[in-house]
Structure formats: structure tokens, C-alpha cells
C-alpha positions as CSV (number, residue, x, y, z in Angstrom):
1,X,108.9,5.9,124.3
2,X,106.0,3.6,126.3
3,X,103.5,4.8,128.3
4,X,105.5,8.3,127.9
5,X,108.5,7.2,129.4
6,X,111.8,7.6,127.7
7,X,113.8,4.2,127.8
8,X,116.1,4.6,124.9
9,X,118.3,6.9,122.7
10,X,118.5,6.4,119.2
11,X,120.7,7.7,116.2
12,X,118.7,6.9,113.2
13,X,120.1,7.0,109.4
14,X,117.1,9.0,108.2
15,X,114.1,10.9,109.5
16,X,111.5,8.2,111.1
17,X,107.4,9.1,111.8
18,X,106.4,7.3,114.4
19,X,104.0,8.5,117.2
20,X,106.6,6.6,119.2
21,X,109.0,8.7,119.0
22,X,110.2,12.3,119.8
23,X,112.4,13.8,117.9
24,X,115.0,15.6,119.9
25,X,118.3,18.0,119.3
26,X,122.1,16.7,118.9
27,X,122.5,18.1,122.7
28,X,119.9,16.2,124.4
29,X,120.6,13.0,122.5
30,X,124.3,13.2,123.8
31,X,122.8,13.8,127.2
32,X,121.7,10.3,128.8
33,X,119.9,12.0,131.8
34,X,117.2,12.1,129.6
35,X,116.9,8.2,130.3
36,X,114.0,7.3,132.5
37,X,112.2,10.9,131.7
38,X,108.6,11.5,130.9
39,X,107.7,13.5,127.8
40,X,104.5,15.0,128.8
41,X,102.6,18.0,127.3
42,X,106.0,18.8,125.4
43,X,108.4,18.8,128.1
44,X,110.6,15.7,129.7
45,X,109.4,15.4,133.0
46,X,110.6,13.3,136.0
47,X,111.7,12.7,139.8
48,X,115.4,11.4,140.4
49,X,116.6,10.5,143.3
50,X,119.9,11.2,144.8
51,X,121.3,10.5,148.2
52,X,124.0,12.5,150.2
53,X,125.3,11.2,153.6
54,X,127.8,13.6,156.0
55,X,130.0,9.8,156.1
56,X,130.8,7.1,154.7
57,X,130.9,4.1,157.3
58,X,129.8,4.1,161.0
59,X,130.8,2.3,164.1
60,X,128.4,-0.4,165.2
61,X,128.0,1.2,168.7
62,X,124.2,2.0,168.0
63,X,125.0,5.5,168.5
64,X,126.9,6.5,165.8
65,X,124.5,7.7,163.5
66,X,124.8,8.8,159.8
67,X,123.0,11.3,158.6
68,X,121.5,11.0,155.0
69,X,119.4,13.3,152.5
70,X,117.5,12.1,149.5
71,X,117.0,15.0,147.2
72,X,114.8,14.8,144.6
73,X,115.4,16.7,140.9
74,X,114.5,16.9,137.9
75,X,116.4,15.4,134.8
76,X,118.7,18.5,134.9
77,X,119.2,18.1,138.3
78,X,117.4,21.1,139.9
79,X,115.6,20.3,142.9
80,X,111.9,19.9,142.7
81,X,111.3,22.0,145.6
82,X,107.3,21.4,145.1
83,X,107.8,18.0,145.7
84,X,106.3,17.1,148.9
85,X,105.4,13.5,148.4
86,X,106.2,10.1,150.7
87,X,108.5,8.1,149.0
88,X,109.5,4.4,149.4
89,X,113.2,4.0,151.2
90,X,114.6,0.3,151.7
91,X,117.5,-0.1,154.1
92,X,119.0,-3.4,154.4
93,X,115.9,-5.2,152.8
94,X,113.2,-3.3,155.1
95,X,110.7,-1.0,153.2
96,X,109.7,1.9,154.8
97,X,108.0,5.3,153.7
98,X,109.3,8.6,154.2
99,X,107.7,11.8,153.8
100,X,109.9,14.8,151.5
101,X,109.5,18.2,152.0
102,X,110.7,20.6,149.2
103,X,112.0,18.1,147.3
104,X,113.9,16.5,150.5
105,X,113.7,13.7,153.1
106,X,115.6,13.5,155.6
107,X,117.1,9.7,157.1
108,X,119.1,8.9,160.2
109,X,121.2,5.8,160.6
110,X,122.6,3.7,163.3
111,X,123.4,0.2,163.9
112,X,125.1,-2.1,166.2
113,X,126.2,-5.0,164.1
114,X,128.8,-4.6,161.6
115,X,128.4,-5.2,157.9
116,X,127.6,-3.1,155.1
117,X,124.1,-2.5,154.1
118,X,122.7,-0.4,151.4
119,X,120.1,2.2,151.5
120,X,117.8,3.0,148.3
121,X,114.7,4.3,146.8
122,X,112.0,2.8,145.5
123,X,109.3,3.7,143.2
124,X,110.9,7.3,141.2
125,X,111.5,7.7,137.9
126,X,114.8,7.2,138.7
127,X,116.6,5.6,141.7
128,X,119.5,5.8,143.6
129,X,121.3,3.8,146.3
130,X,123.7,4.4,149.2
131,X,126.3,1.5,150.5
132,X,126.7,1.9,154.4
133,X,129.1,0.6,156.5
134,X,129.0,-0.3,159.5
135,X,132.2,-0.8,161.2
136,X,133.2,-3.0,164.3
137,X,133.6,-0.9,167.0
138,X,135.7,-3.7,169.1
């Protein structure tokens, strides 16, 4: 653990005191969500990211749109619904900010140039990312 934040999982031969470390139970060790956490006042703490979109690829007419939702949980994956914070979303290189509300922001897409780009977050405790494509609509 540094600066609170949980960046490793070890399986030690014998008990180990160190105010680096937390001890934790056989269930949570198997459990890797607990990467990337924060242990703070006795609990792991944390926001996640994940990203649902209603498709998978467009067409590059620059009016098909995809229609994205970054969610942000916990480490169990409940949304943090008091979340209400702006958060930093890249698409295709370009940073922008986007504000959540309940623990959700909400990102439209549309493009008329084919390619695939990606679209992720910036910033969380942990990230995720999206791959968009864009298809030729010719």
C-alpha cells in the first residue's frame, strides 16, 4: 500500500508487521478488484470506471451517433450514485471534461471519417476504455 492505495496482492509464508500493509481475508485476496482501491478509515474505497455503449461501430455519415454511459462504482461494482463529480474523457486523443450525475455521464458520438478510435477515462482510481468504430458508409 502507498499513499493508501492498494497496488499489490501478496500471499506471504508467515504473518508480516508492517504499517504497509493490511491484512486481509482468503476471499478478498482471491478477489483482484481490490487492485487500485483505497484503504481509508478501515474500508477499501474507490471510483471505477466502466463504459456501456447501445453499439459497437457506427457509420461515418456524421449522423449516426452512438450513445455511451460511463458509470462509476465502487470496487464491488455498485454504483456510487453520490458521485456527482466532472471527470476527464479522452476520445481519439482530445481531452475533454464531463460532468456525472449519480454516479453517471452521459457521451454521444458521431463521426464522418472512418477508423476506429477509442474512448476512455482519465484520472479514477480505476479506468476504463471503449474502441469505436467508425465504419465507411460508401
Amino acid at each position: 500500500m502507498m499513499d493508501g492505495s492498494v497496488f499489490a496482492v501478496s500471499e506471504l509464508a508467515g504473518v508480516v508487521d508492517s504499517p504497509l500493509m493490511i491484512p486481509i481475508t482468503f476471499e478478498q485476496y482471491q478477489d483482484r478488484r481490490l487492485l487500485f482501491t483505497r484503504f481509508v478509515k478501515g474500508k477499501f474505497q474507490g471510483a471505477f470506471a466502466r463504459i456501456e455503449a447501445d453499439k459497437s461501430s457506427i457509420a461515418a455519415t456524421g449522423e449516426d451517433t452512438l450513445s455511451a454511459q460511463i458509470i462509476i462504482t465502487d470496487w464491488e461494482g455498485n454504483v456510487q450514485d453520490e458521485y456527482n463529480e466532472v471527470i476527464q474523457v479522452e476520445l481519439n486523443g482530445v481531452l475533454q471534461s464531463v460532468k456525472t450525475e449519480k454516479g453517471v455521464a452521459h457521451i454521444t458520438v458521431t463521426s464522418d471519417e472512418p477508423g476506429a478510435f477509442v474512448l476512455k477515462t482519465h484520472g479514477l482510481d480505476r479506468n476504463a476504455e471503449l474502441k469505436v468504430v467508425v465504419a465507411d458508409a460508401g
